[in-house]
ChimeraX commands (.cxc) that place a marker at each C-alpha (Angstrom):
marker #1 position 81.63,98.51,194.66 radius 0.5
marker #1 position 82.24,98.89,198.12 radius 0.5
marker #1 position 83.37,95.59,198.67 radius 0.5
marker #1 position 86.18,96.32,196.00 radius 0.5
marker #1 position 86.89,99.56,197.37 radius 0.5
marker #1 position 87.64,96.94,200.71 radius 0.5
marker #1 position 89.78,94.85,198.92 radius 0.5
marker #1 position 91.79,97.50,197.30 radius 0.5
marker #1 position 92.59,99.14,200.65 radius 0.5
marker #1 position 93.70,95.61,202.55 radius 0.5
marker #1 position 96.03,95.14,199.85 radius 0.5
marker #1 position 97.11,98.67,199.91 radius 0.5
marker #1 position 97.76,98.34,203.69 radius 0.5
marker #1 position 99.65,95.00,203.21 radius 0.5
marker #1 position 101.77,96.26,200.57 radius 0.5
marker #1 position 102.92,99.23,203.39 radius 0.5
marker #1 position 103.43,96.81,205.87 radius 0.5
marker #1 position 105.62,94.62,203.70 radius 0.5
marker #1 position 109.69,95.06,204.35 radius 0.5
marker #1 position 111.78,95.25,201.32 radius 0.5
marker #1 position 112.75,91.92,202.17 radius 0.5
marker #1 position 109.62,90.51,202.56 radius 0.5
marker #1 position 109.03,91.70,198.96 radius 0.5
marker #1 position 112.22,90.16,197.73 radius 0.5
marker #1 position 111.09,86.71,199.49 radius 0.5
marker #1 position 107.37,87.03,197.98 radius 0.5
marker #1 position 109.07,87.84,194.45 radius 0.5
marker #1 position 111.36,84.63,195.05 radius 0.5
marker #1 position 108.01,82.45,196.11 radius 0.5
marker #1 position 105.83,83.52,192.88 radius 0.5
marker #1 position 109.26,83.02,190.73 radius 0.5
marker #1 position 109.60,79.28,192.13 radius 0.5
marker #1 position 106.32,78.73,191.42 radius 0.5
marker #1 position 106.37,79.78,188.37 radius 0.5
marker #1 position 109.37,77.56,187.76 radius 0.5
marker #1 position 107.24,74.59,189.29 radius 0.5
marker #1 position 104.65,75.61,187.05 radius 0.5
marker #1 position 106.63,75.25,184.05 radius 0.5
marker #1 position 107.89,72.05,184.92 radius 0.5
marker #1 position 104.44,70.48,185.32 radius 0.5
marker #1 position 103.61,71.44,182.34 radius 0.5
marker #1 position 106.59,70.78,180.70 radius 0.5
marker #1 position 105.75,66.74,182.48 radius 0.5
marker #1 position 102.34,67.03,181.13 radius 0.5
marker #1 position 103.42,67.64,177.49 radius 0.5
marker #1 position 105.92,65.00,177.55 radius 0.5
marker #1 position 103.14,62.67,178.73 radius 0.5
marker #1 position 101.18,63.75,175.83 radius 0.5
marker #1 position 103.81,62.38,173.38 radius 0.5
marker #1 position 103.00,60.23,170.83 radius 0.5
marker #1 position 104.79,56.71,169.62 radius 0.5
marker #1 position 104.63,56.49,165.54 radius 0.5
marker #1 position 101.97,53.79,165.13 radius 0.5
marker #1 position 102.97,52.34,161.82 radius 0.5
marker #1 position 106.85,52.78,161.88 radius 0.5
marker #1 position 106.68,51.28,165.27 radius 0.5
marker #1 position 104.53,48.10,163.85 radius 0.5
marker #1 position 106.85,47.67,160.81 radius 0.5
marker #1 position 110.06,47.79,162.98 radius 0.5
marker #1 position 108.46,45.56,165.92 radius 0.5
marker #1 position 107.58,42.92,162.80 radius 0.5
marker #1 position 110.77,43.21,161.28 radius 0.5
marker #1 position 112.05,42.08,164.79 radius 0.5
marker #1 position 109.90,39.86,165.54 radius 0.5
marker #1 position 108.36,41.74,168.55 radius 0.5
marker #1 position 104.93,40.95,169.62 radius 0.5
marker #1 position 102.89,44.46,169.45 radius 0.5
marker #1 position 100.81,44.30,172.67 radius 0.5
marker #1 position 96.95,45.44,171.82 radius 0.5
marker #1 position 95.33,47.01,173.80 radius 0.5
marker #1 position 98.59,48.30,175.74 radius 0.5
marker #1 position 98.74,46.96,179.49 radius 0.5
marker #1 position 99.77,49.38,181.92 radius 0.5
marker #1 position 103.34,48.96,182.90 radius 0.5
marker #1 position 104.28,47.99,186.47 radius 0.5
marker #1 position 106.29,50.51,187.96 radius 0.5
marker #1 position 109.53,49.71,190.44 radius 0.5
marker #1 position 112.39,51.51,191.77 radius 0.5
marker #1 position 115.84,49.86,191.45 radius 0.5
marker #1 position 119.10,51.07,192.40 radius 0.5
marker #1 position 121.59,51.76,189.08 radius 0.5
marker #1 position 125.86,50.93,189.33 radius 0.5
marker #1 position 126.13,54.08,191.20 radius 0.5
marker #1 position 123.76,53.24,193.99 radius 0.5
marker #1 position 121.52,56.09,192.81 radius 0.5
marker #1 position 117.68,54.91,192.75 radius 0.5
marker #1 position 115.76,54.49,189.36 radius 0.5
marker #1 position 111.93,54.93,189.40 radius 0.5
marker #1 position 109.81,54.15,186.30 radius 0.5
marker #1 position 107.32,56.63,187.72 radius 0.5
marker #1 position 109.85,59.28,187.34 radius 0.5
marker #1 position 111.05,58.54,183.57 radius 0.5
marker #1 position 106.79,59.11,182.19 radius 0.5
marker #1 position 107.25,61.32,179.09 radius 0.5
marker #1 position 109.71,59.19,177.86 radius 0.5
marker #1 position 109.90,55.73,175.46 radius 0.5
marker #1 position 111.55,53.11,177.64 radius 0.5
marker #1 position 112.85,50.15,176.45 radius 0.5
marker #1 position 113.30,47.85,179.67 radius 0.5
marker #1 position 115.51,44.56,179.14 radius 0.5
marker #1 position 116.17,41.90,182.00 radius 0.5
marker #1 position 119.19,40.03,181.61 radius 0.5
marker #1 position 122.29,38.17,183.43 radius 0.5
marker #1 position 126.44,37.98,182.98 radius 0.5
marker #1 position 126.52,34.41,182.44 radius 0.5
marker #1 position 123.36,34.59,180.00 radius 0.5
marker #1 position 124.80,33.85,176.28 radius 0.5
marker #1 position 122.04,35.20,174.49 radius 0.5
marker #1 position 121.73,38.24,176.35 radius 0.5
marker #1 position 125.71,38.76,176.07 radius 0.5
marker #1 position 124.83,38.01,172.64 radius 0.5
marker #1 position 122.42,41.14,171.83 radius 0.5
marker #1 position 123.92,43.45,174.05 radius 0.5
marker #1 position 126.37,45.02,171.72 radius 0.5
marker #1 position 123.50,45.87,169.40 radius 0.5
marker #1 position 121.51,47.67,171.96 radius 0.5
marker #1 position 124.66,49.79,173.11 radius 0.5
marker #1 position 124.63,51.12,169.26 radius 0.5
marker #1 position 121.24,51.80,169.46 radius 0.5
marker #1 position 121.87,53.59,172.68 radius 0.5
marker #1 position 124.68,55.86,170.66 radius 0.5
marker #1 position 122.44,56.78,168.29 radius 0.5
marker #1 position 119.43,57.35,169.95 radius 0.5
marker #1 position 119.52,57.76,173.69 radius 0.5
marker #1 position 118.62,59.89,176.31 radius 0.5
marker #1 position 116.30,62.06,177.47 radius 0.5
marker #1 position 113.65,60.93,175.18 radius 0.5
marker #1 position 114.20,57.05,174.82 radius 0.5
marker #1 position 115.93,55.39,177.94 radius 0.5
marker #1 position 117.11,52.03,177.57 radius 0.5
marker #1 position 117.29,50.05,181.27 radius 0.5
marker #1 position 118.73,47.05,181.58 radius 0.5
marker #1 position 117.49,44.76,184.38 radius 0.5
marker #1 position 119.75,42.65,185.74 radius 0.5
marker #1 position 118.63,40.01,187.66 radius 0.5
marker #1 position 119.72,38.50,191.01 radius 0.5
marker #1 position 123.21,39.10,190.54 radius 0.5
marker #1 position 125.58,40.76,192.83 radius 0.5
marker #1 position 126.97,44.83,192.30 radius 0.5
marker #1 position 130.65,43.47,191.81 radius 0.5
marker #1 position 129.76,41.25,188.91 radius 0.5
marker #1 position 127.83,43.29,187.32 radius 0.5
marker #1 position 130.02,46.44,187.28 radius 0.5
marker #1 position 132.89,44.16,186.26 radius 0.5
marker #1 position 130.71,42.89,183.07 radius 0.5
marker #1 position 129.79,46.50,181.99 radius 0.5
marker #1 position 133.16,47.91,182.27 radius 0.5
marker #1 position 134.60,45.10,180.44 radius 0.5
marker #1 position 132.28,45.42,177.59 radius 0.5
marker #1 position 132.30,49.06,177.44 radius 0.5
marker #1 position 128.69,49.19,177.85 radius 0.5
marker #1 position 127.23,52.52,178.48 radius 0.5
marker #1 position 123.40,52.72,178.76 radius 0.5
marker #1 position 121.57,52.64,182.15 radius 0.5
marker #1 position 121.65,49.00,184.29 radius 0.5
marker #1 position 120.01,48.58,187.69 radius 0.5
marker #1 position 120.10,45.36,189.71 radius 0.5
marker #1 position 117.15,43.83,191.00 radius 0.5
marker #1 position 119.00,41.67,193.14 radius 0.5
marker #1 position 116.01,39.84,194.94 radius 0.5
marker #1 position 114.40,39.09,191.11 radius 0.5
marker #1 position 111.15,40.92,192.43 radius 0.5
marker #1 position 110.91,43.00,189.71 radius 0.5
marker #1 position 111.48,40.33,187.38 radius 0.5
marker #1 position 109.04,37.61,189.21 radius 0.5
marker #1 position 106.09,40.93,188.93 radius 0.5
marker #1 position 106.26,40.77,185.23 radius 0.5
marker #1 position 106.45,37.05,185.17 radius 0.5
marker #1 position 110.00,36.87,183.17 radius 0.5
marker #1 position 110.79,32.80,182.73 radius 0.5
marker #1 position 113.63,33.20,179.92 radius 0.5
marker #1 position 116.11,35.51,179.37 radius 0.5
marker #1 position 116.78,38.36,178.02 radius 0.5
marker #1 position 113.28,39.31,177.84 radius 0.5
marker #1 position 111.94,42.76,176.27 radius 0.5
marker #1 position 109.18,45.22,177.28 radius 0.5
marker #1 position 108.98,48.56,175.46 radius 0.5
marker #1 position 106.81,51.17,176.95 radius 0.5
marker #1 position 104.98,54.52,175.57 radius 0.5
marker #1 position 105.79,57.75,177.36 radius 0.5
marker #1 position 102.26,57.23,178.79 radius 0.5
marker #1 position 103.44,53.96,181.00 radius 0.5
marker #1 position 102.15,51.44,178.97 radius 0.5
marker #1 position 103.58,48.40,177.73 radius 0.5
marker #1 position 102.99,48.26,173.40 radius 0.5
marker #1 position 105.53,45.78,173.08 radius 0.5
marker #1 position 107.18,42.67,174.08 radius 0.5
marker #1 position 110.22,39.99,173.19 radius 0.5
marker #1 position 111.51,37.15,174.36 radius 0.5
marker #1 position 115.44,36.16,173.15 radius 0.5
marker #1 position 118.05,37.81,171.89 radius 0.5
marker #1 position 117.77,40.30,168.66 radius 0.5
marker #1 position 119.81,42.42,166.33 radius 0.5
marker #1 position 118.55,45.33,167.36 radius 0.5
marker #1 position 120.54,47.94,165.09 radius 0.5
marker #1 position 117.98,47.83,162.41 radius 0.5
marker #1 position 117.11,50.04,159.47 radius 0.5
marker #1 position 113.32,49.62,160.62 radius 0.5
marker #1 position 113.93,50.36,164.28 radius 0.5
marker #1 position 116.02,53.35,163.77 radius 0.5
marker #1 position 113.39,54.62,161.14 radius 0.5
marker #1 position 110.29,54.61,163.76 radius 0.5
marker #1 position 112.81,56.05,166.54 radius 0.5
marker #1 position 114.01,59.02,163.84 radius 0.5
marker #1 position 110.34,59.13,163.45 radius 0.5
marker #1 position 109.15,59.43,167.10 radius 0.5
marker #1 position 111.76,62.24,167.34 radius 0.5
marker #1 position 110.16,64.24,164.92 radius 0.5
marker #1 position 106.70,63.89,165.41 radius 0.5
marker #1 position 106.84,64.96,168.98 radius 0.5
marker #1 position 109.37,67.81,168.58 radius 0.5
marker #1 position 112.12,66.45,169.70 radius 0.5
marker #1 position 115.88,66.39,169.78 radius 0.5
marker #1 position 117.49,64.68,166.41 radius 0.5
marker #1 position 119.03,61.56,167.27 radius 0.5
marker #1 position 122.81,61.27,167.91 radius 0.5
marker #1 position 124.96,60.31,165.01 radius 0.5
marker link #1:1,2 radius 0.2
marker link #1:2,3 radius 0.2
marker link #1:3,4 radius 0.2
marker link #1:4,5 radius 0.2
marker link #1:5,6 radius 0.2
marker link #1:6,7 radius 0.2
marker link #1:7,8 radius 0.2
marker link #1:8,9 radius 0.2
marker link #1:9,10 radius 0.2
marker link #1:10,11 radius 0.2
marker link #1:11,12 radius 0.2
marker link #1:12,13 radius 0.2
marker link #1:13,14 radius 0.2
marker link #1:14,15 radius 0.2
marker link #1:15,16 radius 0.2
marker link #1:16,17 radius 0.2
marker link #1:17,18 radius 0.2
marker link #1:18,19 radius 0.2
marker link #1:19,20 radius 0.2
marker link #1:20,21 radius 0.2
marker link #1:21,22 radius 0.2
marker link #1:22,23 radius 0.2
marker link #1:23,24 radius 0.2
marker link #1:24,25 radius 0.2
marker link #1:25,26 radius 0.2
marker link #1:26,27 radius 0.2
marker link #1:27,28 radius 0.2
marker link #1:28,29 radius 0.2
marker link #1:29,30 radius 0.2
marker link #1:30,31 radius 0.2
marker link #1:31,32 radius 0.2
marker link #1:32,33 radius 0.2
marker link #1:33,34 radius 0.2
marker link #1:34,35 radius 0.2
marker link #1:35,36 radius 0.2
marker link #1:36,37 radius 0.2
marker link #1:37,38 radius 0.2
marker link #1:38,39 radius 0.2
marker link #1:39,40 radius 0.2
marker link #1:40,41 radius 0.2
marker link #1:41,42 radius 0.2
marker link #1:42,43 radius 0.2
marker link #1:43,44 radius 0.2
marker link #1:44,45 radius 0.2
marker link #1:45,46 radius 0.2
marker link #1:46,47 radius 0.2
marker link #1:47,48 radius 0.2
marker link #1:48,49 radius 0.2
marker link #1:49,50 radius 0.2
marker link #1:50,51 radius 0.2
marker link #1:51,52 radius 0.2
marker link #1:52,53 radius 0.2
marker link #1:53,54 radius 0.2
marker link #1:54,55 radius 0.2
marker link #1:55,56 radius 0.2
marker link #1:56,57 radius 0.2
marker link #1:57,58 radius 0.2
marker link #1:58,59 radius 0.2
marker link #1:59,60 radius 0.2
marker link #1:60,61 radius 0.2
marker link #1:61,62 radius 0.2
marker link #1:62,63 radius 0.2
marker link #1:63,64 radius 0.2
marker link #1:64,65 radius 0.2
marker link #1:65,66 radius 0.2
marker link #1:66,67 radius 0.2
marker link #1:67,68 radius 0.2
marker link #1:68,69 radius 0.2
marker link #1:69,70 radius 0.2
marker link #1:70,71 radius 0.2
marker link #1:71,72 radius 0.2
marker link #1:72,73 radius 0.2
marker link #1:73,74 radius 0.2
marker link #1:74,75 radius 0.2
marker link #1:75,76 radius 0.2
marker link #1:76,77 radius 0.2
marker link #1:77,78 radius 0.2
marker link #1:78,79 radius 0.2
marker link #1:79,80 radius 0.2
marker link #1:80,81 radius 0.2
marker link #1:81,82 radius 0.2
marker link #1:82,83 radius 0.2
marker link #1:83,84 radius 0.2
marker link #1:84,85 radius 0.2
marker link #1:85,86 radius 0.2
marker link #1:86,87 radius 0.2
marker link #1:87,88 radius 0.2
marker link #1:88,89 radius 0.2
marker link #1:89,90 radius 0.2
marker link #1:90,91 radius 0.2
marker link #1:91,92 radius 0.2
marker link #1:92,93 radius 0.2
marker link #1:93,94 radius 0.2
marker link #1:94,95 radius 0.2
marker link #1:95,96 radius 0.2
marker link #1:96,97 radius 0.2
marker link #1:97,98 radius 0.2
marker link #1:98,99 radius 0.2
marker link #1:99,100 radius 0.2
marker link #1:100,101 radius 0.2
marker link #1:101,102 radius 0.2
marker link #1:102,103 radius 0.2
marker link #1:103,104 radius 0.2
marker link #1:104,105 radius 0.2
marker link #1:105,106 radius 0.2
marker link #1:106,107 radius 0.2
marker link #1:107,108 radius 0.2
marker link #1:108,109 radius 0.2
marker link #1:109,110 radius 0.2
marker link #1:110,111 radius 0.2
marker link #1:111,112 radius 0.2
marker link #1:112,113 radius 0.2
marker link #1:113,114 radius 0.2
marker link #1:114,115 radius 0.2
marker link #1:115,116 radius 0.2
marker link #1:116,117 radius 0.2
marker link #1:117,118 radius 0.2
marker link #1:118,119 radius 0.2
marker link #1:119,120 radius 0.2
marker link #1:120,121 radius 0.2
marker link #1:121,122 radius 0.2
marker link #1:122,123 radius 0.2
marker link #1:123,124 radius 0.2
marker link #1:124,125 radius 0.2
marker link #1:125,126 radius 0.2
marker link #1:126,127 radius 0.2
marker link #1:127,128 radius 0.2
marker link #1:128,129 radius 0.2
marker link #1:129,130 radius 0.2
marker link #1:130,131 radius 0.2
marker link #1:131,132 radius 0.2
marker link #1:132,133 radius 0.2
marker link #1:133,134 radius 0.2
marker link #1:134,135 radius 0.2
marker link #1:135,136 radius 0.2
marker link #1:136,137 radius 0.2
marker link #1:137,138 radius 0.2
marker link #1:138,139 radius 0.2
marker link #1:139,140 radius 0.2
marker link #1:140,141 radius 0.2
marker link #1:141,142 radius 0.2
marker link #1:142,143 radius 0.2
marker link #1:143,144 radius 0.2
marker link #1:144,145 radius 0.2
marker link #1:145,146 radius 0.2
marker link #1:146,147 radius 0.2
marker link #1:147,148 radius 0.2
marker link #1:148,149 radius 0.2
marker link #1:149,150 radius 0.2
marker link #1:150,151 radius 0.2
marker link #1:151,152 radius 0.2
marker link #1:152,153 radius 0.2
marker link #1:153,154 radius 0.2
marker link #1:154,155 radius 0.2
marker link #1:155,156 radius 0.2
marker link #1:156,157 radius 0.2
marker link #1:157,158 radius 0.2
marker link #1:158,159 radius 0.2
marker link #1:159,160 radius 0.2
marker link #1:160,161 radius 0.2
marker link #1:161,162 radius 0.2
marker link #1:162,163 radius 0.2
marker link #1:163,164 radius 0.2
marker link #1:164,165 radius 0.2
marker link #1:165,166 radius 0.2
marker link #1:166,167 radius 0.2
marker link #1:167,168 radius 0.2
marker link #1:168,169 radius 0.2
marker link #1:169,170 radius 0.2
marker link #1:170,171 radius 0.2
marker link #1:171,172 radius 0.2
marker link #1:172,173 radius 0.2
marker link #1:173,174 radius 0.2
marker link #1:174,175 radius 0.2
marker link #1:175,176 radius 0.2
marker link #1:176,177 radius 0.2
marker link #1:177,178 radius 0.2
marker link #1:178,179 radius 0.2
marker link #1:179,180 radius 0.2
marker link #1:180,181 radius 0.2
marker link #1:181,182 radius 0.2
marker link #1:182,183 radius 0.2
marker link #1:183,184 radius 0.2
marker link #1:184,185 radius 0.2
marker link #1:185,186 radius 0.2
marker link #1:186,187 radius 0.2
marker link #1:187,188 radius 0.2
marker link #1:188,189 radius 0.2
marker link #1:189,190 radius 0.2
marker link #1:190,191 radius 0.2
marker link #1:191,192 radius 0.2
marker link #1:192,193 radius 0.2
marker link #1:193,194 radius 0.2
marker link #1:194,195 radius 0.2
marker link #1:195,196 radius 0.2
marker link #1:196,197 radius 0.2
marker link #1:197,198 radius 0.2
marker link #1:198,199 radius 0.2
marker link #1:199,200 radius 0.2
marker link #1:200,201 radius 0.2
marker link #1:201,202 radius 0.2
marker link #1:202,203 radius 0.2
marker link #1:203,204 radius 0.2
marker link #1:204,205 radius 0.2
marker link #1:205,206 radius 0.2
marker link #1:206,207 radius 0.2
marker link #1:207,208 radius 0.2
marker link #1:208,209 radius 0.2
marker link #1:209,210 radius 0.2
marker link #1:210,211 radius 0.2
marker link #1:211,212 radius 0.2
marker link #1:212,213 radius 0.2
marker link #1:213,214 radius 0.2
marker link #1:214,215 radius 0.2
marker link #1:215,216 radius 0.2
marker link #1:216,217 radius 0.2
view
């Protein structure tokens, strides 16, 4: 009791010693925190997030994508996108990624590319992030390629191929998709048609089991 009856009167004499704006700056401190706070946890339920397990097998079949079992953690690298800003794997967790490495003067990947930018369209975002790897090519090129083509989901230039040579990419384009936990579930080498019924039924589906926003239309 007396100890509490201690407590109570340092806080008591704290609380008369405290400006006005020292109040304002404490209330200010506990609000960003609580801000931080919600953040983290916001991060921790998007890590919690869930891929569609059977949706996502019939589409990866349907596409002849190799379902990776067990999932192998993903290797996580920072590139720079068109705009010089920096893209780090680390800080897209929470979401599906669908990574692609490619080149300009690669037919095949040319080839698919128009297919992927639908998918893109339709589905995304913050949720499912498409990034397209381009390998050992120069900014110019690149930029010139995109705007060309009118493509319009993320690229970032790994211009020494070290990203590339860490997942041991021979042939291109080559495929990884990732879960929102950072692992790798799925993987394919050559080009696809990838605006499928099957693959836009398991992405409607991974919207809705976790909550999410519907898919663009």
């Amino acid at each position: 009791m007396k100890k509490i009856k201690i407590l109570i009167l340092v806080i008591s004499l704290a609380v008369a010693f405290f400006s006005p704006g020292e109040i304002k700056w404490q209330k200010l401190y506990l609000s960003g925190n609580m801000v931080c706070q919600a953040k983290e946890n916001q991060k921790e339920n998007a890590i919690k997030r869930v891929l569609p397990q059977k949706e996502m097998e019939e589409a990866f079949k349907a596409l002849g994508v190799i379902i990776i079992k067990p999932p192998q953690s993903m290797i996580d690298f920072t590139l720079d996108n068109l705009k010089g800003e920096k893209i780090s794997t680390k800080s897209l967790r929470g979401k599906f990624l669908w990574i692609n490495f490619w080149a300009t003067w690669c037919p095949p990947c040319r080839g698919e590319m128009p297919s992927m930018e639908k998918v893109w369209k339709k589905f995304g975002g913050d949720d499912f992030v498409i990034l397209a790897v381009n390998l050992r090519e120069d900014k110019k090129t690149v930029h010139s390629f995109v705007s060309k083509n009118g493509f319009t989901f993320p690229i970032l230039l790994d211009k020494s191929g070290k990203v590339g040579i860490s997942y041991g990419v021979r042939a291109i384009p080559s495929n990884l998709f990732v879960d929102p936990q950072g692992n790798i579930v799925g993987a394919a080498i050559g080009a696809r048609e990838w605006d499928n019924d099957k693959f836009h039924n398991f992405l409607k589906t991974y919207f809705l089991k976790n909550k999410l926003h519907s898919a663009k239309s």
